[in-house]
C-alpha positions in Angstrom: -12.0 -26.0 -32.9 -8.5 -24.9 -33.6 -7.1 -22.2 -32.7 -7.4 -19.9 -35.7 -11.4 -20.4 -35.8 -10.9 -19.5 -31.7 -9.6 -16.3 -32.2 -12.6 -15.2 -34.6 -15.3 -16.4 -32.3 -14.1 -14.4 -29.4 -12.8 -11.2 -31.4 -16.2 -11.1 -32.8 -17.7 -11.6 -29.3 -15.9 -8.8 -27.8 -17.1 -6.8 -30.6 -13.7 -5.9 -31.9 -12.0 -5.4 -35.5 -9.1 -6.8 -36.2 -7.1 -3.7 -36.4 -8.9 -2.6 -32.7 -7.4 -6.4 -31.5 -3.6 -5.7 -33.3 -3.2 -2.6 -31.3 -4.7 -4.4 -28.3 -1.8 -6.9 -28.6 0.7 -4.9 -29.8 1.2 -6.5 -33.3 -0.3 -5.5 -36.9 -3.5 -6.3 -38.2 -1.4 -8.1 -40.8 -0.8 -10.0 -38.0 -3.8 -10.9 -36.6 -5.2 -11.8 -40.3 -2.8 -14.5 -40.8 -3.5 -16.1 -36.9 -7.3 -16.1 -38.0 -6.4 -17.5 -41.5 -4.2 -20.5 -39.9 -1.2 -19.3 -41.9 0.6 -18.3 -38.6 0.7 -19.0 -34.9 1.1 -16.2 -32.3 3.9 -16.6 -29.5 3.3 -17.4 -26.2 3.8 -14.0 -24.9 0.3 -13.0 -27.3 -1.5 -15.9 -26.6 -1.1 -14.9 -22.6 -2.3 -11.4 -23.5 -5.6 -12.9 -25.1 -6.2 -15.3 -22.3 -6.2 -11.9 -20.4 -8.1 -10.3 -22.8 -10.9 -12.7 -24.0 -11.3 -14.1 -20.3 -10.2 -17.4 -20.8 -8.0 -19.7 -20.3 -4.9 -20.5 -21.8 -5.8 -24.3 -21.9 -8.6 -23.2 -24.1 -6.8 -21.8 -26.5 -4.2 -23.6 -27.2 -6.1 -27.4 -26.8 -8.4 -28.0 -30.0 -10.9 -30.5 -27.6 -11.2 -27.6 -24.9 -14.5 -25.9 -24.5 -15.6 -22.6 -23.3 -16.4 -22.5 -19.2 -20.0 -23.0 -18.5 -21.1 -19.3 -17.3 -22.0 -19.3 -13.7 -25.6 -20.7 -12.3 -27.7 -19.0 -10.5 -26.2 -20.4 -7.1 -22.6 -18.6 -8.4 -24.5 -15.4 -8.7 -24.6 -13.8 -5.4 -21.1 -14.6 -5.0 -20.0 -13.1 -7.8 -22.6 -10.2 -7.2 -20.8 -9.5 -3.2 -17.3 -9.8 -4.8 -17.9 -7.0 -7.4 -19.0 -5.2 -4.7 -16.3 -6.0 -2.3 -13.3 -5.9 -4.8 -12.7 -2.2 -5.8 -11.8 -1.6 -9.9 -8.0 -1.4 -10.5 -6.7 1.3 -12.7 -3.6 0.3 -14.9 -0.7 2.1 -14.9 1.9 2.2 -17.2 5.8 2.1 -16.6 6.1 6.1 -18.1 3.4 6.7 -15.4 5.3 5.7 -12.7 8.6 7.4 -13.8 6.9 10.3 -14.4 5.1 10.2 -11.4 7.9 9.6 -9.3 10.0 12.4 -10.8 6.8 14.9 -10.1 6.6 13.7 -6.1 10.3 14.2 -6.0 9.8 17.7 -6.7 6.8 17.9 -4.4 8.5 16.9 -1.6 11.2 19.6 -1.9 8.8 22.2 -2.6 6.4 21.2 0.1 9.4 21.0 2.5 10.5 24.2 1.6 7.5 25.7 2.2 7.0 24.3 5.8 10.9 25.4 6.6 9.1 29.4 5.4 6.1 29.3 7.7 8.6 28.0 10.5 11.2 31.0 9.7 8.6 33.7 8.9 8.6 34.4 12.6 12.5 35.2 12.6 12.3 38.8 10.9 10.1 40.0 14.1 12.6 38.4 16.3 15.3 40.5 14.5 14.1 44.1 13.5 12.2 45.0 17.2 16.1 45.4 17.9 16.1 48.2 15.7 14.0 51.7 15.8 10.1 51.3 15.9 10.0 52.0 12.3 11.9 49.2 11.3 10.4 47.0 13.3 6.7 47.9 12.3 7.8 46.1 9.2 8.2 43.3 11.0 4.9 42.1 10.3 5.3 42.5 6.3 8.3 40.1 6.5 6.6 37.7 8.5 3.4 37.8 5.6 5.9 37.9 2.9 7.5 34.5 4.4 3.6 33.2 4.5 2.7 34.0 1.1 6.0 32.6 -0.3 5.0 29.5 1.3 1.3 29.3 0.2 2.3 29.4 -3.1 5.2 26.9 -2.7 1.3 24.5 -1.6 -0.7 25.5 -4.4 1.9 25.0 -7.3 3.5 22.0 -6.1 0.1 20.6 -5.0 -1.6 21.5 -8.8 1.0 19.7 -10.4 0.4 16.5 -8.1 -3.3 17.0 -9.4 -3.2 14.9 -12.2 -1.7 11.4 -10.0 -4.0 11.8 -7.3 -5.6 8.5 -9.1 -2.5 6.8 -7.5 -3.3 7.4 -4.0 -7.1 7.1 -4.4 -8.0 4.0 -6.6 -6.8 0.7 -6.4 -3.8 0.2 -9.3 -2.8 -2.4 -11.7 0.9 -1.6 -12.4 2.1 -2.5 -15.6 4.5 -5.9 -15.5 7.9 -4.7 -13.8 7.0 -1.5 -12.3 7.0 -3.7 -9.0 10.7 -4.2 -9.3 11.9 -1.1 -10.4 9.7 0.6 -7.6 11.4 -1.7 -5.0 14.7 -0.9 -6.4 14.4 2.4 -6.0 13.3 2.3 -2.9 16.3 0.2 -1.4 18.5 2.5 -3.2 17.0 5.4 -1.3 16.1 3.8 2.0 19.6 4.5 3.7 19.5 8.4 2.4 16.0 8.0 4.2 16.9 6.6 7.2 20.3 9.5 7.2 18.1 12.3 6.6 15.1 10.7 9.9 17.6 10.6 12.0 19.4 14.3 11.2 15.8 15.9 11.3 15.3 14.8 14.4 18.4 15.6 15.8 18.5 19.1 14.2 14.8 19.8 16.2 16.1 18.3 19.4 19.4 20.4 19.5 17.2 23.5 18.5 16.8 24.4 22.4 20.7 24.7 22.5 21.4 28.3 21.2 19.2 29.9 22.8 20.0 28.3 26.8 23.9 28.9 25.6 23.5 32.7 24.6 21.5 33.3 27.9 24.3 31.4 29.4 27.7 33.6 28.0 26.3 37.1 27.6 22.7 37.8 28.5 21.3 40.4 26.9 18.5 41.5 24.2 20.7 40.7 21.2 21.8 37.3 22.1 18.5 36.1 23.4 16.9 37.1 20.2 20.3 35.7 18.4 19.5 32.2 19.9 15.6 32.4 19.4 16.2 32.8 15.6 18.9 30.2 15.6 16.0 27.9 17.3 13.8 28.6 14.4 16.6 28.2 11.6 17.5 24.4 13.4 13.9 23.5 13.5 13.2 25.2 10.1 16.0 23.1 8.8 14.8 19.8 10.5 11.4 20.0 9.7 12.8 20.4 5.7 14.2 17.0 6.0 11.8 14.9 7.9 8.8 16.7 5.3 10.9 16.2 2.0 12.1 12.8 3.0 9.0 11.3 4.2 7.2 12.4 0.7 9.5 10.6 -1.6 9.1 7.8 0.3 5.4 7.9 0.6 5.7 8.3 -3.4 7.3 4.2 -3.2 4.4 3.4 -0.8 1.9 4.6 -3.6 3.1 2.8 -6.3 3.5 -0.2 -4.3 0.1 -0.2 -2.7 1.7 -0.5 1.1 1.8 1.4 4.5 -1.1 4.2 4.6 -1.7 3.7 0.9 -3.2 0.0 1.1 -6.0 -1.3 -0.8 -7.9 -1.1 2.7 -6.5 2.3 3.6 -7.8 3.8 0.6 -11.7 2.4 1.6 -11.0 5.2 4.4 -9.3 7.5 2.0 -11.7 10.4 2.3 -12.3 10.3 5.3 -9.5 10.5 6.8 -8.5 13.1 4.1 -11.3 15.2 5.7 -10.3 14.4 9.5 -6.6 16.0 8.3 -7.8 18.9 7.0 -10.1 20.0 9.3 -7.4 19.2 12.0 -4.7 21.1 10.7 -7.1 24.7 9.9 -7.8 24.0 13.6 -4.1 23.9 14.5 -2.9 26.8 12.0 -6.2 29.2 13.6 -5.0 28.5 17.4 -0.9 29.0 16.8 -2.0 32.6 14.4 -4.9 33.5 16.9 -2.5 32.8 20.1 1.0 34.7 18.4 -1.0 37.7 17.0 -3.2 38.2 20.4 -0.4 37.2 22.8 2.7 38.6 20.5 4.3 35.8 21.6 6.4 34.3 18.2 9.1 32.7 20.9 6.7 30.2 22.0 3.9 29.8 20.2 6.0 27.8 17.6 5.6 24.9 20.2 2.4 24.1 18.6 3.7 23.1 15.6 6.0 19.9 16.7 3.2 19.2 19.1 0.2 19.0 16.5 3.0 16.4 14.4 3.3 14.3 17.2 -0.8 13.9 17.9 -2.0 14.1 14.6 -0.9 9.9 13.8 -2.7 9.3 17.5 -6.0 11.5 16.0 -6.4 9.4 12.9 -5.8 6.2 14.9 -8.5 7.5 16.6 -10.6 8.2 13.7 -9.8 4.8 11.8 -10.9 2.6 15.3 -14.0 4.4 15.5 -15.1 4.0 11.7 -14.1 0.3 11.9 -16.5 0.3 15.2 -19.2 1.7 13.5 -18.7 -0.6 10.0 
């Protein structure tokens, strides 16, 4: 059977016009009428795309003496039965997907960095105006909500304009050919701007006890202790910005790329794990509001916040040996 009489058999097979099959291949119908008719031959670069698209092989095709593959026995079945089971469906995406998609987490991550800085500062204006008359400072409190709700919506805008990708980070992908490359070159190109911004972030939280031990230190007294406390939650604010905003856009690479926390395997665990992290941070957020409004105590109860980061990777390692106990 030559090729022509080939591509008619397993067009009509799959149940598809010619037209449906040119856009399919990305050539005209025109096209596809002189293939069947044996006036022209397709290049090599269609001839894959059918291999891929029919199911067979390329050998097929392209050899007149080659025959269709048996279909599997009865012995192949409940192989091929556990792999569909086991192999999750990949979801194509295309190259304007992943630009577009990268652009968008960009954005995310500033916005959702931003946000975090807010809650951190929101405790600042307290600090500040209970120097002042008790009038002023009963508005303390409306600053500190203002900060909150600034934030909050920071989440929900950024976080309903990510909507639409959350495909990425859930199902398994088939990237379109080259996305792999240009993902990986971006991501070198932005790994030492990464590894700058880690280190500054980290730097900026640990020198955040400074200002307040060296205003105690020169002139002790209720202006510079609150001066330093508000300086601690600027430096921290400003810290926690980078470490957040950097550690999204690279987490946007990891997506597209299938690796780190956004595996094939990871994403079995996916929503589970989704729901260990939310319920763990409500828990956090109602302890460090129930402790600052019951105790008043906005200089300390910040702690809670680096504290929660630091146990919250040692929580889902929990989470992950157990569920891999119990599978």
């Amino acid at each position: 059977m030559i090729l022509a009489d080939k591509i008619i058999e397993l067009r009509k097979k799959e149940g598809l016009s010619q037209e449906e099959l040119a856009d399919k291949l990305g050539v005209s119908r025109q096209s596809v009428s002189k293939w069947e008719m044996a006036q022209s031959t397709p290049d090599l670069n269609r001839i894959l795309k059918m291999s891929e698209l029919f199911g067979v092989s390329t050998d097929y095709l392209l050899k007149e003496d080659a025959e269709l593959p048996k279909p599997a026995s009865a012995e192949d079945m409940p192989f091929a039965a556990e792999q569909a089971e086991t192999v999750p469906p990949l979801t194509h995406v295309s190259l304007k997907e992943a630009n577009d998609f990268l652009h968008s987490n960009r954005r995310h991550a500033f916005l959702v960095a931003l946000g975090t800085a807010l809650c951190i500062v929101s405790v600042t204006p307290p600090l500040c105006l209970d120097l002042f008359s008790p009038a002023i400072a009963n508005l303390s409190t409306v600053f500190l909500f203002l900060f909150i709700a600034a934030a909050v919506g920071l989440f929900l805008f950024s976080g309903m304009s990510m909507k639409r990708f959350d495909y990425l980070s859930e199902n398994c992908i088939d990237t379109e050919y080259g996305i792999d490359g240009m993902v990986k070159e971006k991501k070198k190109r932005y790994q030492p701007r990464h590894t700058v911004m880690l280190i500054v972030g980290v730097m900026l939280c640990i020198l955040s006890v400074v200002p307040p031990i060296v205003c105690s230190s020169l002139v002790s007294s209720a202006f510079t202790d609150r001066l330093g406390a508000v300086l601690l939650f600027v430096l921290i604010a400003a810290g926690v910005f980078l470490l957040v905003d950097t550690g999204i856009t690279m987490s946007g690479f990891h997506i597209l790329l299938e690796e780190e926390n956004f595996s094939r395997e990871e994403k079995q665990s996916r929503t589970q794990m989704r729901l260990i992290s939310a319920v763990y941070w409500l828990i956090i957020t109602a302890l460090y509001l129930g402790y600052s409004f019951i105790k008043w105590d906005w200089e300390r109860s910040w702690i809670i916040w680096p504290v929660a980061g630091v146990c919250f990777p040692v929580v889902i390692l929990i989470a992950k040996a157990i569920r891999k106990k119990a599978a």
